[in-house]
ROKEDO-69553 format. One record per residue (C-alpha): residue number from 1; residue in one letter; y negated, z negated, x negated. Coordinates in Angstrom, 3 decimals. Layout:
BEGIN
{rec NUM; "A"; {Y; Z; X}}
...
END
This chain:
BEGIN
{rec 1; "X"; {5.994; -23.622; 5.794}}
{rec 2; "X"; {2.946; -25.875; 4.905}}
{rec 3; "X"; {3.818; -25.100; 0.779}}
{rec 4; "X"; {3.627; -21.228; 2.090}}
{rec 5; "X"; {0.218; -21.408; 3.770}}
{rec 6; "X"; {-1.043; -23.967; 0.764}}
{rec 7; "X"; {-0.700; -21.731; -1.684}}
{rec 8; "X"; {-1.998; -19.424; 0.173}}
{rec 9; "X"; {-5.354; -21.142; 0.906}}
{rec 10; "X"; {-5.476; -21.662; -3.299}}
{rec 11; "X"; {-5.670; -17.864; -4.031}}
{rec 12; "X"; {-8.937; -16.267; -4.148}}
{rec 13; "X"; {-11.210; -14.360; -1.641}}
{rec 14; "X"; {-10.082; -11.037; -3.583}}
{rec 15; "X"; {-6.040; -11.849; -4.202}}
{rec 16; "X"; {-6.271; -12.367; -0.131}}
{rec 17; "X"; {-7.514; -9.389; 0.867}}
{rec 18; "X"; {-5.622; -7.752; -0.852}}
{rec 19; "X"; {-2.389; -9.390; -0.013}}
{rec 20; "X"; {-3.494; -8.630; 4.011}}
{rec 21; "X"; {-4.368; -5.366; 3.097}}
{rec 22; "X"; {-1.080; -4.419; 1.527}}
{rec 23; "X"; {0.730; -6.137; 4.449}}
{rec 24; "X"; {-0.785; -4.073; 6.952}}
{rec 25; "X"; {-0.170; -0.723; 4.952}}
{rec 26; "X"; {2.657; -1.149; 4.832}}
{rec 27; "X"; {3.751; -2.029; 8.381}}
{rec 28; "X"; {1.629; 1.197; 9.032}}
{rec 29; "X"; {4.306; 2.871; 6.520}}
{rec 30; "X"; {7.167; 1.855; 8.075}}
{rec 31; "X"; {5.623; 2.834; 11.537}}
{rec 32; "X"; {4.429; 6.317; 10.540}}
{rec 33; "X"; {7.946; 6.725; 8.626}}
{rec 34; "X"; {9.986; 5.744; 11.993}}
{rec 35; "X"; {7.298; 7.925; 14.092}}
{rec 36; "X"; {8.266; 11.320; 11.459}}
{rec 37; "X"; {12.056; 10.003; 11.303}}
{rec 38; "X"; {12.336; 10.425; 15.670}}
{rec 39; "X"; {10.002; 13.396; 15.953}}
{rec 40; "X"; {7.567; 11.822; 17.478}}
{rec 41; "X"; {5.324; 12.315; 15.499}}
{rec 42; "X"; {5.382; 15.483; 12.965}}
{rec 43; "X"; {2.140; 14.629; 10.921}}
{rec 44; "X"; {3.007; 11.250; 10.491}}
{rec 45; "X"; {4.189; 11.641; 7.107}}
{rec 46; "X"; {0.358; 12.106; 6.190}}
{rec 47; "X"; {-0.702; 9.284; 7.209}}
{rec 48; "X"; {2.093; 7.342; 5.692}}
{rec 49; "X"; {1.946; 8.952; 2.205}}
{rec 50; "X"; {-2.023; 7.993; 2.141}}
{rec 51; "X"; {-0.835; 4.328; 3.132}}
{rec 52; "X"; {1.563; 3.916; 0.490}}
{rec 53; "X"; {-1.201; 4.137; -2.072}}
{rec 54; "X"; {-3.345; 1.676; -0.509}}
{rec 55; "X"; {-0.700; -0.709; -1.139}}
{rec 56; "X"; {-0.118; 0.308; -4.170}}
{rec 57; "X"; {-3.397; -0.539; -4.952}}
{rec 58; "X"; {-3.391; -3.618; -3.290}}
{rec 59; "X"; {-0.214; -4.390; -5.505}}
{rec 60; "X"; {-2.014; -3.355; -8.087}}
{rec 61; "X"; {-4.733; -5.958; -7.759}}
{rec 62; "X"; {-2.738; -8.236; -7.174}}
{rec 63; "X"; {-0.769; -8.215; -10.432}}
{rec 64; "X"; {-3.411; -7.988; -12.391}}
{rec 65; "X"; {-3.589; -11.155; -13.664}}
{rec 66; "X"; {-0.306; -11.891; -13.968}}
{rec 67; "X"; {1.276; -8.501; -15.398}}
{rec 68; "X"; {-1.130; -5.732; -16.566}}
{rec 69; "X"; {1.452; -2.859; -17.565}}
{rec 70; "X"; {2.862; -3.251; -13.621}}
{rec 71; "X"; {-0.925; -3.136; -12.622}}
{rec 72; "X"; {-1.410; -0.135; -14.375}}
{rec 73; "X"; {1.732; 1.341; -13.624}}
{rec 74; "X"; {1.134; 0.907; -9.762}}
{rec 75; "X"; {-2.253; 2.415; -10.286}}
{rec 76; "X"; {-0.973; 5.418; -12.007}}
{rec 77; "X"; {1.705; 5.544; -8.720}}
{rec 78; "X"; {-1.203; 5.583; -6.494}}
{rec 79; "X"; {-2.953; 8.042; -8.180}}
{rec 80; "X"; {-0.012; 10.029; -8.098}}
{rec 81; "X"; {0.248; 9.637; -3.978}}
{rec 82; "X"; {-3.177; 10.551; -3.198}}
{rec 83; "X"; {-2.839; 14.081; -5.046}}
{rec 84; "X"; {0.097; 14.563; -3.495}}
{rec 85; "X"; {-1.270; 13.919; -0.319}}
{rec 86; "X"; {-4.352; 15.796; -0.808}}
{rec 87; "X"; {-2.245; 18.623; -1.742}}
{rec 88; "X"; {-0.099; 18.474; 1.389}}
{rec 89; "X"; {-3.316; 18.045; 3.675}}
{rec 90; "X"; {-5.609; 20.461; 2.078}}
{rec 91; "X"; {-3.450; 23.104; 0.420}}
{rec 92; "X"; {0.045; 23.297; 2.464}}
END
Protein backbone atom coordinates (compact mmCIF):
# COMPACT_ATOMS: atom_id res chain seq x y z
CA UNK A 1 0.00 0.00 0.00
CA UNK A 2 2.80 2.57 0.85
CA UNK A 3 4.55 1.63 -2.95
CA UNK A 4 0.78 2.55 -4.24
CA UNK A 5 0.47 5.96 -2.58
CA UNK A 6 4.49 6.60 -3.34
CA UNK A 7 4.17 6.52 -6.66
CA UNK A 8 1.47 8.29 -6.50
CA UNK A 9 2.93 11.33 -4.67
CA UNK A 10 5.90 11.15 -7.68
CA UNK A 11 3.42 11.95 -10.55
CA UNK A 12 2.79 15.43 -11.40
CA UNK A 13 0.17 18.12 -10.42
CA UNK A 14 -1.43 17.48 -14.04
CA UNK A 15 -1.10 13.33 -14.30
CA UNK A 16 -3.12 13.68 -10.74
CA UNK A 17 -5.83 15.47 -11.66
CA UNK A 18 -6.38 13.80 -14.14
CA UNK A 19 -6.16 10.38 -12.69
CA UNK A 20 -9.00 11.81 -9.88
CA UNK A 21 -10.84 13.18 -12.52
CA UNK A 22 -11.18 10.02 -14.55
CA UNK A 23 -11.91 8.10 -11.30
CA UNK A 24 -14.78 10.07 -10.47
CA UNK A 25 -16.28 9.94 -14.12
CA UNK A 26 -16.35 7.08 -14.13
CA UNK A 27 -17.99 6.03 -10.85
CA UNK A 28 -20.54 8.71 -12.15
CA UNK A 29 -20.77 6.23 -15.33
CA UNK A 30 -21.40 3.32 -13.66
CA UNK A 31 -24.00 5.19 -11.40
CA UNK A 32 -25.91 6.91 -14.22
CA UNK A 33 -25.66 3.42 -16.21
CA UNK A 34 -27.27 1.42 -13.07
CA UNK A 35 -29.79 4.54 -12.55
CA UNK A 36 -31.00 4.03 -16.76
CA UNK A 37 -30.52 0.07 -16.32
CA UNK A 38 -33.53 0.10 -13.13
CA UNK A 39 -35.63 2.92 -14.55
CA UNK A 40 -34.92 5.12 -12.24
CA UNK A 41 -33.73 7.31 -13.97
CA UNK A 42 -34.67 7.66 -17.90
CA UNK A 43 -32.22 10.60 -18.80
CA UNK A 44 -29.48 9.15 -17.15
CA UNK A 45 -27.93 7.87 -20.15
CA UNK A 46 -27.10 11.68 -20.92
CA UNK A 47 -25.34 12.29 -18.34
CA UNK A 48 -23.38 9.13 -18.55
CA UNK A 49 -22.50 9.37 -22.28
CA UNK A 50 -21.05 13.10 -21.50
CA UNK A 51 -19.00 11.36 -18.58
CA UNK A 52 -17.48 8.79 -20.57
CA UNK A 53 -15.64 11.42 -22.57
CA UNK A 54 -14.31 13.19 -19.71
CA UNK A 55 -12.51 10.14 -18.93
CA UNK A 56 -11.57 9.59 -21.99
CA UNK A 57 -9.89 12.63 -21.89
CA UNK A 58 -8.50 12.18 -18.71
CA UNK A 59 -7.09 8.81 -20.21
CA UNK A 60 -6.03 10.62 -22.77
CA UNK A 61 -3.75 12.87 -20.76
CA UNK A 62 -2.66 10.55 -19.05
CA UNK A 63 -1.04 8.44 -21.77
CA UNK A 64 0.42 10.98 -23.30
CA UNK A 65 3.68 10.55 -22.38
CA UNK A 66 3.89 7.17 -22.39
CA UNK A 67 1.85 6.12 -25.67
CA UNK A 68 0.80 8.90 -28.12
CA UNK A 69 -1.26 6.80 -30.81
CA UNK A 70 -3.58 5.55 -27.53
CA UNK A 71 -3.64 9.35 -26.57
CA UNK A 72 -4.83 10.25 -29.75
CA UNK A 73 -6.96 7.45 -30.24
CA UNK A 74 -8.86 8.16 -26.87
CA UNK A 75 -9.15 11.73 -27.99
CA UNK A 76 -10.66 10.89 -31.25
CA UNK A 77 -13.19 8.45 -28.88
CA UNK A 78 -14.08 11.43 -26.96
CA UNK A 79 -14.69 13.49 -29.67
CA UNK A 80 -16.77 10.94 -30.99
CA UNK A 81 -19.01 10.83 -27.50
CA UNK A 82 -19.62 14.40 -27.22
CA UNK A 83 -21.30 14.57 -30.84
CA UNK A 84 -23.11 11.85 -30.08
CA UNK A 85 -24.30 13.25 -27.08
CA UNK A 86 -24.95 16.57 -28.41
CA UNK A 87 -26.93 14.94 -31.00
CA UNK A 88 -29.07 12.96 -28.55
CA UNK A 89 -29.58 16.17 -26.28
CA UNK A 90 -30.11 18.76 -28.86
CA UNK A 91 -31.53 17.00 -31.91
CA UNK A 92 -33.50 13.70 -30.62
Amino acid sequence: MINIVEGFLKKSTYEKCAFLVGTFSSLIVIICAFLQILNIWNGAIVLCEIFMGISMISQAILQWKRNRGIAIFSLCVAIFIFVVAFIILFIR
